[in-house]
C-alpha positions as CSV (number, residue, x, y, z in Angstrom):
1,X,88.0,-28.5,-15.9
2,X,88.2,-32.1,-17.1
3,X,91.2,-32.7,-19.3
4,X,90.7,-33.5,-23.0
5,X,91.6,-36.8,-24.4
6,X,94.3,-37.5,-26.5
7,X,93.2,-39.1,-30.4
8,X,95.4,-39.8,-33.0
9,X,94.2,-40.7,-36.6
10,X,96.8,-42.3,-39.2
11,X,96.4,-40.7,-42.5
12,X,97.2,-43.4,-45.3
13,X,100.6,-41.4,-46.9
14,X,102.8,-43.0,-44.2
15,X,100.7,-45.5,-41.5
16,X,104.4,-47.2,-40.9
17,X,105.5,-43.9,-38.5
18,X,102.1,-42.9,-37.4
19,X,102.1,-46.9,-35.7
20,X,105.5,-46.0,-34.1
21,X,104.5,-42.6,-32.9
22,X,101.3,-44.4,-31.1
23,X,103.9,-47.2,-29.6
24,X,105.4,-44.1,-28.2
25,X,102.3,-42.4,-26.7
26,X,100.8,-45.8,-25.4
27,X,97.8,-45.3,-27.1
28,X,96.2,-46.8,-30.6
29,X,95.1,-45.3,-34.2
30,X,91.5,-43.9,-33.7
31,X,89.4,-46.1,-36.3
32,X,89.3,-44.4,-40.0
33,X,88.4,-46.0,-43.4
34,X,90.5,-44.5,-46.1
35,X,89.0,-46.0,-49.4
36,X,88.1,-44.4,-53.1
37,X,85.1,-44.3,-54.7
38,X,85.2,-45.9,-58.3
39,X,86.0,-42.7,-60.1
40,X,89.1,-42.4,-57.9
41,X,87.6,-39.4,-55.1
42,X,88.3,-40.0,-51.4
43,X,85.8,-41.3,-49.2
44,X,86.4,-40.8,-45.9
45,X,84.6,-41.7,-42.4
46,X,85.8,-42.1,-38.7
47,X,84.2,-45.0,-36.7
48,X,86.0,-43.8,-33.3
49,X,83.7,-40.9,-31.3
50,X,86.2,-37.9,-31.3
51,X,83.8,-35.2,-29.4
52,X,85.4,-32.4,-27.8
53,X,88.8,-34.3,-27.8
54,X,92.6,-32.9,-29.2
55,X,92.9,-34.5,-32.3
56,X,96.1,-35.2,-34.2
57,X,96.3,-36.5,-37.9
58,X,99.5,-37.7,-39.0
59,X,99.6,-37.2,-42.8
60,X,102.9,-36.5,-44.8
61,X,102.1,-34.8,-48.1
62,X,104.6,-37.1,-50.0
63,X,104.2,-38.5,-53.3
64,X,101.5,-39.3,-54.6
65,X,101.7,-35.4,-53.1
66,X,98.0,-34.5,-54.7
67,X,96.0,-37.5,-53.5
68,X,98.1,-37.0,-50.2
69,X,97.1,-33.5,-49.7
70,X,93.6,-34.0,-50.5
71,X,93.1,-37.2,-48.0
72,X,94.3,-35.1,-45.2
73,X,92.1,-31.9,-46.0
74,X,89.0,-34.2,-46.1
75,X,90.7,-35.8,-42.5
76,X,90.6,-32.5,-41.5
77,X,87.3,-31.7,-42.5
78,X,85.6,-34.9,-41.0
79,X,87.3,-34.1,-38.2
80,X,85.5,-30.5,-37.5
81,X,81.9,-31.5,-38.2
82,X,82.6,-34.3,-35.9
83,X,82.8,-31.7,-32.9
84,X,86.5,-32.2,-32.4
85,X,87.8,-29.8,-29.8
86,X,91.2,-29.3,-31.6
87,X,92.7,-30.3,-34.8
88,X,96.6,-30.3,-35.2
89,X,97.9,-31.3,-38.5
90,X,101.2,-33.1,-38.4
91,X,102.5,-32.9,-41.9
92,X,106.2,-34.4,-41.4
93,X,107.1,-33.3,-45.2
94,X,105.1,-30.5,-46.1
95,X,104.8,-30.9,-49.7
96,X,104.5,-28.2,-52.7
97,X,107.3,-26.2,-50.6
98,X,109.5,-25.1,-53.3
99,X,107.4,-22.3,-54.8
100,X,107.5,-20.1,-51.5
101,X,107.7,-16.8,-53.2
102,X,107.3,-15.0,-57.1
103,X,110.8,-15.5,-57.9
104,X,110.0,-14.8,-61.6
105,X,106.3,-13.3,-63.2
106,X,103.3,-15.4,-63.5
107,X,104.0,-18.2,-61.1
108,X,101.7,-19.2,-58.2
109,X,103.0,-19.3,-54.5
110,X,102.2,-22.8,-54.1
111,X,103.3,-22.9,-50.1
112,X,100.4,-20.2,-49.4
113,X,98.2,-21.9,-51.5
114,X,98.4,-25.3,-49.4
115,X,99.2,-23.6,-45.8
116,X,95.4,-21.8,-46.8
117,X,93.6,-24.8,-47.5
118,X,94.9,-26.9,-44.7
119,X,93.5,-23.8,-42.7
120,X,90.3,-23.2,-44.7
121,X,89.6,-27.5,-44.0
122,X,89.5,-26.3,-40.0
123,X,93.2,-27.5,-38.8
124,X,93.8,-24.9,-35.6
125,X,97.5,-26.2,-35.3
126,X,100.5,-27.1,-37.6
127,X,103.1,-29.8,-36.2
128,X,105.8,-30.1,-39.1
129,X,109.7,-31.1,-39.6
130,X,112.2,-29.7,-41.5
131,X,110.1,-26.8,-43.7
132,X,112.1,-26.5,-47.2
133,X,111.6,-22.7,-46.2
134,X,111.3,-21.6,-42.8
135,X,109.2,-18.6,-43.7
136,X,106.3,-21.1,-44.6
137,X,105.3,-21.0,-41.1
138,X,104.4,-17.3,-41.2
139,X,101.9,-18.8,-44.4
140,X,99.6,-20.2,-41.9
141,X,97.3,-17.9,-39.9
142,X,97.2,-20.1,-36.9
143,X,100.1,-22.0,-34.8
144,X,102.8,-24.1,-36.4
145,X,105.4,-26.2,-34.3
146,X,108.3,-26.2,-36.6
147,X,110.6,-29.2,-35.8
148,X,114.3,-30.1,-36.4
149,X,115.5,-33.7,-36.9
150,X,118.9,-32.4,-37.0
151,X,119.0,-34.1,-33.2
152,X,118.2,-37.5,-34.3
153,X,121.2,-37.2,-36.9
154,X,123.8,-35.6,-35.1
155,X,123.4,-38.4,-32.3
156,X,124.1,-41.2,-34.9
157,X,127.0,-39.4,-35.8
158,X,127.9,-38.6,-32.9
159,X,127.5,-42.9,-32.2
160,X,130.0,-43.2,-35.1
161,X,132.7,-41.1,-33.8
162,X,134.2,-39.6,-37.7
163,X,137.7,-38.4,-37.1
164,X,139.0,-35.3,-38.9
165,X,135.8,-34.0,-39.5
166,X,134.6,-30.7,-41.8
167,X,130.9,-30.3,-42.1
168,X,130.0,-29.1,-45.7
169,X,126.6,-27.1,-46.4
170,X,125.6,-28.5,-49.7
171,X,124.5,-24.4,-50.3
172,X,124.3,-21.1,-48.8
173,X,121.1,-21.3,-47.5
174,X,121.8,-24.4,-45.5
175,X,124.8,-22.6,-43.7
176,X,122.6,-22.1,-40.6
177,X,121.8,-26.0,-40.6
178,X,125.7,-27.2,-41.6
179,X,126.8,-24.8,-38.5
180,X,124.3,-26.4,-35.7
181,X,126.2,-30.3,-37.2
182,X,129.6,-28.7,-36.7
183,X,129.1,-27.3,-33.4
184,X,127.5,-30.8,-31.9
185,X,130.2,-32.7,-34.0
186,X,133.3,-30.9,-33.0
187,X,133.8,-30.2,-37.1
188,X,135.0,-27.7,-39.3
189,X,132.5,-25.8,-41.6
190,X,132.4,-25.4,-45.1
191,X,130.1,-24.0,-48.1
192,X,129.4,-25.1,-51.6
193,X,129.2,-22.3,-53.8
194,X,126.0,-23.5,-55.9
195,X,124.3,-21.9,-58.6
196,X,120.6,-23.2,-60.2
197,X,120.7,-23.4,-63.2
198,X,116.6,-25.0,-63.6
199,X,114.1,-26.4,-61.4
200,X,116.2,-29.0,-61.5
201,X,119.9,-28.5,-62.5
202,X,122.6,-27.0,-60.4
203,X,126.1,-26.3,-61.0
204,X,129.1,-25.6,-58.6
205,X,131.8,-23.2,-58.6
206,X,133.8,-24.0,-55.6
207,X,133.8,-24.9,-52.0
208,X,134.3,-21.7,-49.2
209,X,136.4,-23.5,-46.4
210,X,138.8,-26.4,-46.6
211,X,138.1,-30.1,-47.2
212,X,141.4,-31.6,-48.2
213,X,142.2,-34.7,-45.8
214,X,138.7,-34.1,-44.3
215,X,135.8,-36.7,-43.6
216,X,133.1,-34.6,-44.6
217,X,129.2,-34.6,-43.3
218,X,126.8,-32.7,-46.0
219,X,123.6,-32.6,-44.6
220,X,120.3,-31.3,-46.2
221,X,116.6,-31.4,-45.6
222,X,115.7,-33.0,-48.5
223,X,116.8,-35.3,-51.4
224,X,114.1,-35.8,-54.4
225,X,116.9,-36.1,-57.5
226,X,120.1,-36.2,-55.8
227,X,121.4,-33.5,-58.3
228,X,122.2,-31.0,-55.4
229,X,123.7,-33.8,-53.2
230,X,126.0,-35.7,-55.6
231,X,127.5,-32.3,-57.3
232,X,128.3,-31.4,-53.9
233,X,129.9,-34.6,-52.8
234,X,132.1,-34.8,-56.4
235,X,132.8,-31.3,-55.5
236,X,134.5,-32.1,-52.3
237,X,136.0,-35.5,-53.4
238,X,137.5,-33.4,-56.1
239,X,139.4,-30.9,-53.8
240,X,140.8,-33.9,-51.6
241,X,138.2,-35.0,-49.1
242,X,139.1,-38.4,-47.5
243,X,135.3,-39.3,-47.3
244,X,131.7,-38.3,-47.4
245,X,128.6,-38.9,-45.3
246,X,124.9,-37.8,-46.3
247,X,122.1,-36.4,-44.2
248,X,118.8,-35.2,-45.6
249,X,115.3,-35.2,-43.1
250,X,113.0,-36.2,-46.1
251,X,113.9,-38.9,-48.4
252,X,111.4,-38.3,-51.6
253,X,114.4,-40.4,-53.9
254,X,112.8,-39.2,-57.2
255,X,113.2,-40.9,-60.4
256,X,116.8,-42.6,-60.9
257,X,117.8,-40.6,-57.7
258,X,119.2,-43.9,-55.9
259,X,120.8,-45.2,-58.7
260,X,122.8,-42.0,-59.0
261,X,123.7,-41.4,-55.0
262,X,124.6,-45.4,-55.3
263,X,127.2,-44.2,-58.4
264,X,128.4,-41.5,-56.1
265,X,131.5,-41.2,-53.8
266,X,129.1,-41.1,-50.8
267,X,129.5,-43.5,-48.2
268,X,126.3,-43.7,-46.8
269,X,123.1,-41.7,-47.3
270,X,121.2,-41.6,-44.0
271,X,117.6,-40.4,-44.2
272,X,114.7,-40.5,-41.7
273,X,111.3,-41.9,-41.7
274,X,109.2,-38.6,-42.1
275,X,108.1,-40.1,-45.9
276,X,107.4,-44.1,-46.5
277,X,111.2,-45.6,-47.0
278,X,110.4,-49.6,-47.2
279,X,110.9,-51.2,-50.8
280,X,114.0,-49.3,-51.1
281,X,115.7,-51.8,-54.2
282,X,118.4,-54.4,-53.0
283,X,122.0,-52.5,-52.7
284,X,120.5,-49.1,-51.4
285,X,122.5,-47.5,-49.5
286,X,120.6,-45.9,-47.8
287,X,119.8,-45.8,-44.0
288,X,116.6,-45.0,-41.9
289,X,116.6,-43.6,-38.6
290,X,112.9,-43.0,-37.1
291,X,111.5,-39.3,-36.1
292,X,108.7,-41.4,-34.3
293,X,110.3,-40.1,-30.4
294,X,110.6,-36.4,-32.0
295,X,107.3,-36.2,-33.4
296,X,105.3,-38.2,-30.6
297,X,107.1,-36.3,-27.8
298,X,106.1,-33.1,-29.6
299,X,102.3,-34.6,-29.6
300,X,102.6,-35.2,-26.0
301,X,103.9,-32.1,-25.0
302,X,100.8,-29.8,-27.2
303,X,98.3,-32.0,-25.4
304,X,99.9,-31.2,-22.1
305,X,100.4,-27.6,-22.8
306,X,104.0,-27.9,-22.3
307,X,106.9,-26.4,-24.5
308,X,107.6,-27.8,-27.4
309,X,111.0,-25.6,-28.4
310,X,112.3,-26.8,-24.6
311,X,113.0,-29.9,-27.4
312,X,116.0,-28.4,-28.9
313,X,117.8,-26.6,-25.9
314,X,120.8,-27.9,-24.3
């Protein structure tokens, strides 16, 4: 049986990794125009022939998170009734993530919503990184390739060699995460005892684990206020830490979010390219590193049929 060619098609919500992710697989952007029609719908339209090949989008749903969403469905859409012979979605912040369950009455479940659409639209496979909820993949009724930049970060860490380190979990729920940075790192492990207070206000209690004379890593997979982020880091400084580092996959910066992590006792913010991070203002601190290798490596290795999880084993 002949082998299926490989197409890749840049969505407009990031085209700054999509171009590094085709530098990785040797191959260029197939041709799309992107534009709006003068009451501010999509137009979309594909001028590279995509028969019976394995298509890949590449289409963050960032902010703006509705027009983002909506470009890639109609990708996704052109993409079927243009005879491709398999769509993947790769969606390296899946947006509209928060609301993955009824945690009170009358609320939507926003995360099903979206994981139906992108479905309904005719995507037959999910690539992601970093899910705010890990049960989102079970949302989707076909495959999803659930990826971890956690690699990318602990190697820069790694790079830096911190002494005396204690690897904080900004929550509870990111335990799991904070525990996969302290084995790599050769840290301690610690907990922030956090309570929400509203969608977006948190308040600590205390930290589970000690931090005093400690160099300590808090990573996350997301900042969009900061809120979460800085209370933990005061948190920390409070009870003696010598210094802290910040980690989060998707840099959505909200707001006066980088204003606030600048007024913060952080000593860098390190974030990765998975949402659009040029313009950042002048005295940012704030650094990139790239998920292009991850994601494109991933992309090479669903084309081939090979293993995608073989990623993450060491």
């Amino acid at each position: 049986m002949k082998k299926k060619s490989l197409q890749v098609i840049a969505g407009t919500a990031n085209q700054s990794l999509a171009a590094k992710i085709c530098d990785y697989l040797y191959l260029s952007p197939a041709e799309a125009e992107v534009e709006r029609f003068p009451d501010g719908e999509w137009n979309v339209k594909l001028n590279s022939d995509i028969r019976d090949t394995d298509v890949f989008i590449i289409q963050p749903t960032c902010p703006p998170v509705n027009d983002s969403i909506m470009e890639l469905l109609l990708l996704i859409d052109c993409c079927r009734r243009a005879s491709a012979h398999q769509i993947t979605a790769v969606i390296p912040y899946f947006g509209y993530a928060r609301k993955d369950r009824k945690d009170e009455g009358r609320v939507p479940i926003s995360a099903k919503l979206v994981s139906n659409m992108i479905v309904s639209a005719g995507a037959q496979r999910v690539l992601t990184l970093d899910l705010h909820a890990t049960q989102i993949q079970g949302f989707f009724d076909i495959p999803v390739d659930h990826l971890y930049a956690a690699p990318v970060f602990i190697k820069y860490f790694q790079e830096k060699g911190i002494k005396d380190l204690t690897v904080v979990s900004p929550d509870v729920g990111r335990t799991k995460l904070a525990r996969v940075y302290a084995q790599n790192l050769g840290g301690e492990l610690a907990v922030v005892d956090k309570v929400r207070t509203g969608p977006d206000q948190v308040a600590a209690g205390t930290v589970i684990g000690d931090v005093k004379g400690r160099n300590v890593i808090l990573p996350d997979d997301m900042i969009s206020t900061g809120g979460s982020i800085v209370l933990a880091a005061n948190v920390v400084m409070e009870l003696g830490a010598k210094s802290v580092h910040v980690c989060a996959t998707h840099g959505i910066l909200c707001g006066d979010s980088i204003q606030r992590l600048n007024d913060a006792p952080i000593q860098e913010v390190v974030v990765s390219d998975s949402v659009p991070m040029e313009g950042l203002p002048a005295g940012a601190n704030i650094k990139t590193l790239t998920v292009a290798r991850l994601l494109g490596e991933a992309i090479r290795r669903i084309h081939e049929g090979e293993s995608v999880s073989a990623l993450f084993e060491t």
